[in-house]
C-alpha positions as CSV (number, residue, x, y, z in Angstrom):
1,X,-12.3,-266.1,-142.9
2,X,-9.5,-263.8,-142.3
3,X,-9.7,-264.4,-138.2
4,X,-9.4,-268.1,-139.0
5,X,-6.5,-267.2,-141.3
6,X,-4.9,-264.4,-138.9
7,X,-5.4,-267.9,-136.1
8,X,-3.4,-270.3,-138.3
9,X,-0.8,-267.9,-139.1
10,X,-0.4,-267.2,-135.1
11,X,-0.6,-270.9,-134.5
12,X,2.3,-272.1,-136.6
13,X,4.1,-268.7,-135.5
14,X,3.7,-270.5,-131.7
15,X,4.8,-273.6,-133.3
16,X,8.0,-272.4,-135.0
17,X,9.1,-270.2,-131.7
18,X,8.6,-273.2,-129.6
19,X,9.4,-276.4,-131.5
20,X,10.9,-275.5,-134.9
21,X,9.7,-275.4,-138.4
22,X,7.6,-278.8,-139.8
23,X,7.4,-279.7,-143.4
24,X,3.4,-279.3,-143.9
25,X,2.4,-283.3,-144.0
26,X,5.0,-283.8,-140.8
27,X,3.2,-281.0,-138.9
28,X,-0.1,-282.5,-140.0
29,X,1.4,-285.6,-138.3
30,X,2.1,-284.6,-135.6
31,X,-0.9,-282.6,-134.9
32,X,-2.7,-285.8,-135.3
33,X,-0.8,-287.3,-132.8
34,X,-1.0,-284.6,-130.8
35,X,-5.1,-285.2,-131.2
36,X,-5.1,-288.9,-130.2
37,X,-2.8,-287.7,-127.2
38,X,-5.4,-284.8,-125.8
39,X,-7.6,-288.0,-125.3
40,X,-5.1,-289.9,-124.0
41,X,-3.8,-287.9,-121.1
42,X,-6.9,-286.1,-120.9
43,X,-8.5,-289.3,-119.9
44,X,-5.7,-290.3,-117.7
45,X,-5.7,-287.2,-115.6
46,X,-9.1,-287.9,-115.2
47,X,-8.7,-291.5,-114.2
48,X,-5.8,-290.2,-111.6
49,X,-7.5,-287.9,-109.1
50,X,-10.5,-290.4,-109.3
51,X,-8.3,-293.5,-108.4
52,X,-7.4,-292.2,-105.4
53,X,-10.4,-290.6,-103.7
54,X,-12.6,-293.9,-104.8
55,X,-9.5,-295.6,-103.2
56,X,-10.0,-293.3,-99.5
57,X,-13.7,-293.9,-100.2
58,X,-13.2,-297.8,-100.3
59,X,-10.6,-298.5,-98.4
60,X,-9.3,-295.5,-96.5
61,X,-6.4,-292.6,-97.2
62,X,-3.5,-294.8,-94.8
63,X,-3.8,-297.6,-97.5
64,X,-2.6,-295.9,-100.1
65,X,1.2,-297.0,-99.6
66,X,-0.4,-300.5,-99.6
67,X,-2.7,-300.0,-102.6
68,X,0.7,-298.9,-104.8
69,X,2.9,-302.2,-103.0
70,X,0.2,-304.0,-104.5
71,X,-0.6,-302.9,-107.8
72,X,3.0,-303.2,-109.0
73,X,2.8,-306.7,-108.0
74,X,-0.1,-307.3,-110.1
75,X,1.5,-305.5,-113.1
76,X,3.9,-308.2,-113.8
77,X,0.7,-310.8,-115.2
78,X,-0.2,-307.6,-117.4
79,X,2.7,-307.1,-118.9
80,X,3.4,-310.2,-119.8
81,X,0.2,-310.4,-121.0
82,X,0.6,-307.0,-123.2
83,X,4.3,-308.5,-124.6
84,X,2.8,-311.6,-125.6
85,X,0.1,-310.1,-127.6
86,X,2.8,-307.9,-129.3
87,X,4.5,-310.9,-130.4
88,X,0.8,-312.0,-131.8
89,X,-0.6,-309.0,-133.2
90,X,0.3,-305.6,-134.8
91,X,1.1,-302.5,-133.3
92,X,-2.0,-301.3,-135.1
93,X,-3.8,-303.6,-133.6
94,X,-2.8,-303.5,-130.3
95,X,-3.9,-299.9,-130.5
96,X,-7.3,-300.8,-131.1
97,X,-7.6,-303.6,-128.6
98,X,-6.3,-301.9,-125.3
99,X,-8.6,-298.6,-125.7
100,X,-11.4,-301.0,-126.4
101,X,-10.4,-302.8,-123.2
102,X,-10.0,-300.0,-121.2
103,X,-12.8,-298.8,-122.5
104,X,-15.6,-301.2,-121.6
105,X,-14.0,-301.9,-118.3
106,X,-14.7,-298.1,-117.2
107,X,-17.9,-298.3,-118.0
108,X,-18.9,-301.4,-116.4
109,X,-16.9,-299.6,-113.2
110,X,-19.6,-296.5,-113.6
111,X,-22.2,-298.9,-113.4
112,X,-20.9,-300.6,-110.0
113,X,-20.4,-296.9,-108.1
114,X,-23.8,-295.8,-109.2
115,X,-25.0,-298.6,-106.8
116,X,-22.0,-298.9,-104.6
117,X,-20.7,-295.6,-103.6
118,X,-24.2,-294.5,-101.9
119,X,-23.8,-297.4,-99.2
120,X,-20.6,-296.9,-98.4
121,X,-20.8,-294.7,-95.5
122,X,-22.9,-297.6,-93.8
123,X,-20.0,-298.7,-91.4
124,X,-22.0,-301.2,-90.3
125,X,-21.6,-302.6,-93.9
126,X,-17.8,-302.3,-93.5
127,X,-17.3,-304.9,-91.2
128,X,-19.8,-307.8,-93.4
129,X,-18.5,-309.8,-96.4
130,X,-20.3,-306.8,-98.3
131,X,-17.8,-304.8,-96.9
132,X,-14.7,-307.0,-97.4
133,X,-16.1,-306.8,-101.3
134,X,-16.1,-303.0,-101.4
135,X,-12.2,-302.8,-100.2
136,X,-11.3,-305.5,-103.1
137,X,-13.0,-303.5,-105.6
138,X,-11.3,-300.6,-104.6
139,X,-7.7,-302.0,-104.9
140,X,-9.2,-303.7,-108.2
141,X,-9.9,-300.1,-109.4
142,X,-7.0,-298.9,-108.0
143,X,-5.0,-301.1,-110.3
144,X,-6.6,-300.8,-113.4
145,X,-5.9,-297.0,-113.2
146,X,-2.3,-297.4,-113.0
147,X,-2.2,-300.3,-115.7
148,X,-3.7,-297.8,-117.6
149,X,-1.1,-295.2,-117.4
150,X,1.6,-297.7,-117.7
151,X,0.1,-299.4,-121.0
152,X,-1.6,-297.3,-123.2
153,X,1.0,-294.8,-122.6
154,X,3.7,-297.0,-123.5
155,X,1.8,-298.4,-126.3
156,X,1.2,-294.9,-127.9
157,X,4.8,-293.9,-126.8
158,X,6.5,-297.0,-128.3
159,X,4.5,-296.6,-131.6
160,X,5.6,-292.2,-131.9
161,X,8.9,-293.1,-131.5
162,X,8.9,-296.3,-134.1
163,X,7.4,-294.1,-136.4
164,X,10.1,-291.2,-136.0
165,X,13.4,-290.0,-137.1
166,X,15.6,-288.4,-134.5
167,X,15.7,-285.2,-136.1
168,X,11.9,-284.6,-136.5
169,X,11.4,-286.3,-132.8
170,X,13.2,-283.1,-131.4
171,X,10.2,-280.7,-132.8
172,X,7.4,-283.4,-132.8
173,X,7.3,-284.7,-129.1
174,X,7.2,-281.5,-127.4
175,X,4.7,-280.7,-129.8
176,X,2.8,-284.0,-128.9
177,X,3.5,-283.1,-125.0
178,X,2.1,-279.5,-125.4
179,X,-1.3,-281.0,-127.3
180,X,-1.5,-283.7,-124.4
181,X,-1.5,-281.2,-121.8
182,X,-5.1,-279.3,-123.4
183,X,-6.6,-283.0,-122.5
184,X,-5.1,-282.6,-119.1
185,X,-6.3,-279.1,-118.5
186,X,-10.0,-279.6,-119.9
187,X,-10.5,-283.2,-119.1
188,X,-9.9,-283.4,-115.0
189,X,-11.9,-279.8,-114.1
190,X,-14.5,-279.7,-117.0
191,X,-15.2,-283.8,-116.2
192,X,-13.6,-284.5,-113.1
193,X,-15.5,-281.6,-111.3
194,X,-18.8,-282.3,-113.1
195,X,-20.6,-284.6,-110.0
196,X,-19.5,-282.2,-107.2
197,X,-21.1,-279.2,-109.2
198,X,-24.0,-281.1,-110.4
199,X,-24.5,-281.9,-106.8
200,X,-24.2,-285.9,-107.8
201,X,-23.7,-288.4,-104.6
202,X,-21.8,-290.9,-106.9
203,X,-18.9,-290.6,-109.7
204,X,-21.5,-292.8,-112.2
205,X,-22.0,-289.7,-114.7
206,X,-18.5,-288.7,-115.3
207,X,-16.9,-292.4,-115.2
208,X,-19.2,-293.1,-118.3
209,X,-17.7,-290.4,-119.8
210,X,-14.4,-291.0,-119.3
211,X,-15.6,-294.6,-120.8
212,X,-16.9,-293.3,-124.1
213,X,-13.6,-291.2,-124.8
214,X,-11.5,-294.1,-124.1
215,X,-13.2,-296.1,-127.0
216,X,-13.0,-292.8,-129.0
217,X,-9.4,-293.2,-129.6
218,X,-10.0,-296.3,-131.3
219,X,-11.5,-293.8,-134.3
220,X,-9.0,-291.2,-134.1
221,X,-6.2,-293.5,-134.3
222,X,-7.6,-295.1,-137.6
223,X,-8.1,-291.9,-139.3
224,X,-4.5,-290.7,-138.5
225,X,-3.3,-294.3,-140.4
226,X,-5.8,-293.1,-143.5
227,X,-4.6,-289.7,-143.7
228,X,-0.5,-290.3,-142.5
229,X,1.5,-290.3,-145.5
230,X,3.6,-293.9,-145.5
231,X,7.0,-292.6,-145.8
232,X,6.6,-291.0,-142.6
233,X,5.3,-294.0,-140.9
234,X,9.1,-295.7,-141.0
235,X,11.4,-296.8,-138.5
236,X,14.9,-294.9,-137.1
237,X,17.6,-297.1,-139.5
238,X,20.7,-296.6,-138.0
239,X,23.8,-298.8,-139.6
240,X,24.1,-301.6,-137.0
241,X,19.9,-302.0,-136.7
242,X,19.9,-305.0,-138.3
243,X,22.2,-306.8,-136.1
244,X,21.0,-305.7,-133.2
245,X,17.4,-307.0,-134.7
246,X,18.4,-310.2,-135.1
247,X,20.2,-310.7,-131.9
248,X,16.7,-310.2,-130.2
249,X,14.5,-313.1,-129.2
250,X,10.9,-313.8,-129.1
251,X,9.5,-314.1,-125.8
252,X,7.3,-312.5,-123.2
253,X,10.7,-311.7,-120.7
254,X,12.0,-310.4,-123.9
255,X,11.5,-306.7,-122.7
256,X,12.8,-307.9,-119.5
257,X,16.2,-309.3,-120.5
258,X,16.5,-306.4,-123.1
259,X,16.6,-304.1,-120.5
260,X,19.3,-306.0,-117.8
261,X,21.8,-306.7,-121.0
262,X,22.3,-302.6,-121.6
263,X,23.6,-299.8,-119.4
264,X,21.8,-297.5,-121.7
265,X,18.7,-298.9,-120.9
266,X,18.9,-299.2,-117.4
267,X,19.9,-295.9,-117.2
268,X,16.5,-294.6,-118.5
269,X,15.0,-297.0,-116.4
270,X,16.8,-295.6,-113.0
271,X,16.0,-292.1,-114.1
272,X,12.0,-293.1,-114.1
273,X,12.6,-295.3,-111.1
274,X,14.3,-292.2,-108.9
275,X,12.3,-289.3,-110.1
276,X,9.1,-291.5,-109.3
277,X,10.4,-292.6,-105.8
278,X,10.8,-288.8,-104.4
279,X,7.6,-287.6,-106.6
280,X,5.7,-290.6,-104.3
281,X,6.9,-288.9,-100.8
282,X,5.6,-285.9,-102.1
283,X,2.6,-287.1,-103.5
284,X,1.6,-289.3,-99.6
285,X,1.8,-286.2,-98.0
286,X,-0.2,-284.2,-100.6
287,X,-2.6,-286.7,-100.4
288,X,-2.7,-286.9,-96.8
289,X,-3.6,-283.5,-96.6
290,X,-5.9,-283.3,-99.0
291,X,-7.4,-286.0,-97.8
292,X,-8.4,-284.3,-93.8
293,X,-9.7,-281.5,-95.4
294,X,-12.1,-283.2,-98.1
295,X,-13.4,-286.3,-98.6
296,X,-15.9,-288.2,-101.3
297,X,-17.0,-286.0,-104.6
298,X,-15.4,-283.3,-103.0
299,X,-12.0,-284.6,-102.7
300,X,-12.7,-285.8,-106.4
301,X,-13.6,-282.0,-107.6
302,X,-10.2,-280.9,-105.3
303,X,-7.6,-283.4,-107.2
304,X,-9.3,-282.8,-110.3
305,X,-8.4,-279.4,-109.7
306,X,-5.1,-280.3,-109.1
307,X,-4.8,-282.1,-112.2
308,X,-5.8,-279.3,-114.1
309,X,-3.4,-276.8,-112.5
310,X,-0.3,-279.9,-113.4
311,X,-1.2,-279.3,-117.1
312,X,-1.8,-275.4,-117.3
313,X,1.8,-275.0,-116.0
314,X,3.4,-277.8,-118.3
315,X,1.7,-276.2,-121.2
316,X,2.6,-272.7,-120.5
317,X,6.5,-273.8,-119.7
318,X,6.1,-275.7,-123.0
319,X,4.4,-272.5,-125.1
320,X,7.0,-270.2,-123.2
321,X,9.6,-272.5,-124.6
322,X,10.9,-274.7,-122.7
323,X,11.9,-277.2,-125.4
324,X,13.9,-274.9,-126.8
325,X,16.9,-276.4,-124.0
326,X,16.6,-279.8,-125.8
327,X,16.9,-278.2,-129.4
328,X,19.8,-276.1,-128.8
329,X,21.5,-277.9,-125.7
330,X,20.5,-281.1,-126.4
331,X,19.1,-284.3,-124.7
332,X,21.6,-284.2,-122.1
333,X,21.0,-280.8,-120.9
334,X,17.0,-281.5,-120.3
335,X,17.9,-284.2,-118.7
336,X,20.4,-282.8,-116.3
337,X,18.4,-279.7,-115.5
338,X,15.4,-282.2,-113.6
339,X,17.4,-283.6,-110.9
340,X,18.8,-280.0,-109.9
341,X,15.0,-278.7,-110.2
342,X,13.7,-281.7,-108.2
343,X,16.4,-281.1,-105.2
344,X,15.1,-277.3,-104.9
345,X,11.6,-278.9,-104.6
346,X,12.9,-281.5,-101.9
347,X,14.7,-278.8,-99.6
348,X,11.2,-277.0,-100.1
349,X,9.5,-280.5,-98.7
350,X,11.8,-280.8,-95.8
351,X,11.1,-277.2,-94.6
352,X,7.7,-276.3,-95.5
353,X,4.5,-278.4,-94.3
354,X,1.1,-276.8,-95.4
355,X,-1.4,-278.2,-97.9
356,X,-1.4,-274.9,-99.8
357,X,2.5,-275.7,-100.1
358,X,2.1,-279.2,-101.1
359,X,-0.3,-278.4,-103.7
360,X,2.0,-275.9,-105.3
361,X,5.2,-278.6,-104.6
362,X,3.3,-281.4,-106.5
363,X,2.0,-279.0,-109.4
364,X,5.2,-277.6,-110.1
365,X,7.1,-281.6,-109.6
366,X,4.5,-283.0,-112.3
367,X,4.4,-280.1,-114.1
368,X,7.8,-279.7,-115.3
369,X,8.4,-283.9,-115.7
370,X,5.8,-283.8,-118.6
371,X,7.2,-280.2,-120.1
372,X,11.1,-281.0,-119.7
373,X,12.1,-284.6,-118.7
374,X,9.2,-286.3,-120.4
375,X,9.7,-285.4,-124.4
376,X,13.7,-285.8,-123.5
377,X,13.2,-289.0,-122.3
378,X,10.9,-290.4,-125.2
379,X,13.7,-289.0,-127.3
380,X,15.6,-291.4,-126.3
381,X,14.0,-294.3,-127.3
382,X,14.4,-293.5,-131.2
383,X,17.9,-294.9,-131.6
384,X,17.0,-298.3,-130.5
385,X,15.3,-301.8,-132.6
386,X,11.9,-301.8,-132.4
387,X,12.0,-304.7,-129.7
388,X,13.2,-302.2,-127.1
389,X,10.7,-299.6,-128.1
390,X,7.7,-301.8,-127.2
391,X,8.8,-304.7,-125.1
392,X,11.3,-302.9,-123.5
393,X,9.9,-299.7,-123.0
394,X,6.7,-301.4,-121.5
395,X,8.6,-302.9,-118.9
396,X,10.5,-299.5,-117.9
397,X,7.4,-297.6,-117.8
398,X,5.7,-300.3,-116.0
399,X,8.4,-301.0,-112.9
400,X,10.6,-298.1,-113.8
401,X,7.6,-296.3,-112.5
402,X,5.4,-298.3,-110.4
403,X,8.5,-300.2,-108.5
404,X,9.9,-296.5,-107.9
405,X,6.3,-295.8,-106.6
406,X,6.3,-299.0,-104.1
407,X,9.8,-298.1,-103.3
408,X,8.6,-295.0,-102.0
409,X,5.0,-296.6,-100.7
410,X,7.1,-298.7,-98.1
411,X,9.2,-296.0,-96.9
412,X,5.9,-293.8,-96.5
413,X,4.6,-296.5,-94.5
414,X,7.2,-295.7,-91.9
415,X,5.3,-292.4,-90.7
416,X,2.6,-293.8,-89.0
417,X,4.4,-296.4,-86.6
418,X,7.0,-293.1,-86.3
419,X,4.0,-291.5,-85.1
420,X,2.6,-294.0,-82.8
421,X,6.2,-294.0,-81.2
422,X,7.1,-290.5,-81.0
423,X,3.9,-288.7,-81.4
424,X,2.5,-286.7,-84.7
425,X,4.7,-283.9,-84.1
426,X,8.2,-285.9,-83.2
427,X,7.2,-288.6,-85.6
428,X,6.9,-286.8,-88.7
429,X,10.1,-284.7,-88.6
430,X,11.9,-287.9,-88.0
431,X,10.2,-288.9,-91.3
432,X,11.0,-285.9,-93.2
433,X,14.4,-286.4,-91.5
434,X,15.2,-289.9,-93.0
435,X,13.5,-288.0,-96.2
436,X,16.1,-286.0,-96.7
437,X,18.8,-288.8,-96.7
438,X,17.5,-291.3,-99.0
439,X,16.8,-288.7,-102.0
440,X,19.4,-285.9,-101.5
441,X,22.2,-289.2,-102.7
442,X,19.4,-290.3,-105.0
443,X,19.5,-287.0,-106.5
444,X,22.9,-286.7,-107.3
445,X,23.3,-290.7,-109.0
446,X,20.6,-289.2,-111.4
447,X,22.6,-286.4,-112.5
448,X,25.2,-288.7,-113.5
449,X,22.8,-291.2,-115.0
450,X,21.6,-287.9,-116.9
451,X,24.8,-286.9,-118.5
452,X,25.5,-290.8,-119.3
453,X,22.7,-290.9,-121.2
454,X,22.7,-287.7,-123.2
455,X,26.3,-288.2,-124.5
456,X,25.1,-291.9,-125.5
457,X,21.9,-290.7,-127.0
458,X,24.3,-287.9,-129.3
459,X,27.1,-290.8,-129.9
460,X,24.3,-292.9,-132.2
461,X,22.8,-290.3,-133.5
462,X,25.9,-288.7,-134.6
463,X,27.2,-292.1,-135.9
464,X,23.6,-293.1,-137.0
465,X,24.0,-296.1,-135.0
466,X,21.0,-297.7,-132.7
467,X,22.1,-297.9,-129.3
468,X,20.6,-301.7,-128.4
């Protein structure tokens, strides 16, 4: 009894250093959400490494710039989609209905790789209408992965910030965030790994898994509505939210439109959209590599790895207090601090071309997103109407993302006719050369976006205003 007192005491002694002090059914909220986000991430993590090395299996490891054109493309139907169900349902419900979605579809995906991924090496199969079914299965896959990373993250994000004053948002996100990361340390290595050391030919086991978890957050998310006090289940109401409510139409390009009418969101929206575009140059090359020195469960075990190693170093920036720059600096601060980090990481890109290097480069790139930029960005989603946190929001995690991620996909496509011309050497410093002049200018419009939006973001709080 006393070592699980002496725990809690050390616990909420973590908790105050890092993220402030709770009232004790705020903290209990938070943990909560902090719960339903372990499985969240965790899952997605899990899902990531296991996109792409399905993907090379499928398809092939040069694809992959064509694989990310495509699924943003496909996106737009599924957003659509998710908004118009918003404007049909609850936001309770709409966090029961995407897990269970999500849920079944994995595990009917475990069931086709336990039949599909033994054959695959056949490349006599490659070239039949078998084969041709294979590569459409593996774009299919490919897409559901990053549909899920764009909508069940938004959903969850869009419903913690609906739910959260501005105030408590500043100690309750990074407290989220830090929770999150546990799923995305234990989930990729302890699951992702488990084929490759069970000595497994196919991804079947830990897919069904994965598929099981998803449909546990259905459970968790009902018992944090039982046990969450109602009072701190209420909306940010800033003076003008009203009006702003009322100016906002119904519709499934609401989200759209919402986003194109304010500076302030498209802001936010070019700070995902840049960020993700010089994170995708890295990420070709990583994957590149990693791909010529593994290949099927192996590559799997190796990303998952890699996952793993992402959320270790967010979570010990986050318990070594990191959030403790948006607290005392403020929003605008955290925010300008990434692109400065980011351009260190680029010069590092440009100079240094080893897969040991490119696995530390994308570690310490994710890493520090989810521990810094991540919370701070989230934040600043609480001074808005509660169209822009879910319709809105979708929409800017959707293409703010995955158009960034195409963006970058077609200018990764330039290294292999570079190398055809020039040869691998020649080709790929002209590559890395044409690198360095698309982000380094990219870089510095995203400082500026940076301090734009922390001095708007401290404007409506300060005035307890929403912003649109």
């Amino acid at each position: 009894m006393d070592n699980k007192k002496g725990f809690l005491r050390f616990f909420q002694w973590i908790c105050r250093f890092n993220f402030g002090i709770f009232e004790k059914e705020e903290f209990k909220k938070f943990i909560r959400l902090g719960l339903i986000f372990v499985l969240i991430i965790g899952i997605y993590w899990t899902l990531r490494p296991l996109k792409d090395s399905i993907f090379i299996l499928l398809v092939g490891k040069y694809q992959l710039p064509f694989a990310k054109t495509i699924s943003v493309l496909s996106l737009l139907p599924l957003v659509m989609l998710y908004t118009k169900l918003l404007e049909k349902t609850s936001r309770e419900k709409m966090l029961h209905i995407l897990p269970l979605f999500y849920g079944l579809s994995i595990l009917a995906f475990s069931v086709l790789m336990l039949f599909i991924q033994p054959t695959v090496k056949d490349l006599a199969l490659k070239s039949s209408l078998y084969g041709i079914f294979i590569k459409c299965l593996g774009y299919l896959w490919y897409l559901f992965v990053e549909s899920f990373g764009s909508l069940i993250v938004a959903l969850f994000w869009a419903y913690t910030a609906d739910t959260t004053d501005p105030t408590t948002a500043k100690r309750g996100f990074p407290l989220i965030y830090a929770f999150g990361q546990l799923g995305g340390i234990i989930f990729p290595f302890g699951i992702g790994g488990l084929p490759y050391r069970l000595g497994h030919s196919t991804d079947f086991f830990y897919m069904m898994i994965l598929g099981i978890l998803t449909l546990l957050i259905i459970p968790l998310f009902r018992y944090f509505l039982k046990t969450t006090p109602k009072k701190l289940l209420k909306s940010f109401h800033g003076k003008n939210v009203a009006a702003e409510t009322q100016k906002q139409k119904m519709g499934f390009l609401e989200g759209l439109k919402l986003v194109l009418k304010h500076r302030y969101l498209i802001g936010i929206f070019a700070v995902n959209f840049i960020y993700e575009i010089i994170v995708t140059i890295f990420d070709f090359n990583f994957k590149l590599a990693a791909g010529a020195s593994y290949s099927g469960v192996a590559l799997s075990n190796y990303l998952s790895i890699y996952g793993s190693s992402v959320n270790i170093v967010s979570l010990s920036c986050l318990l070594l207090g990191i959030s403790n720059i948006t607290r005392f600096l403020g929003i605008g601060a955290a925010l300008a601090l990434m692109p400065l980090i980011v351009g260190a990481a680029l010069f590092g890109f440009l100079t240094i071309d080893t897969l040991m290097f490119l696995f530390a480069l994308m570690v310490g790139s994710k890493a520090i997103n989810y521990a810094l930029n991540g919370p701070a960005l989230k934040q600043l989603y609480v001074p808005t109407t509660p169209d822009v946190k879910f319709k809105a929001q979708a929409w800017i995690e959707t293409f703010g993302s995955r158009s960034s991620k195409q963006g970058g996909s077609a200018f990764n496509m330039l290294l292999s006719p570079l190398q055809s011309a020039f040869g691998k050497v020649v080709g790929k410093s002209y590559y890395l050369y044409i690198s360095g002049i698309l982000c380094f200018p990219l870089l510095g419009l995203w400082l500026i976006l940076a301090i734009f939006l922390g001095r708007t973001f401290r404007k409506a709080i300060k005035e307890n205003k929403v912003v649109c």
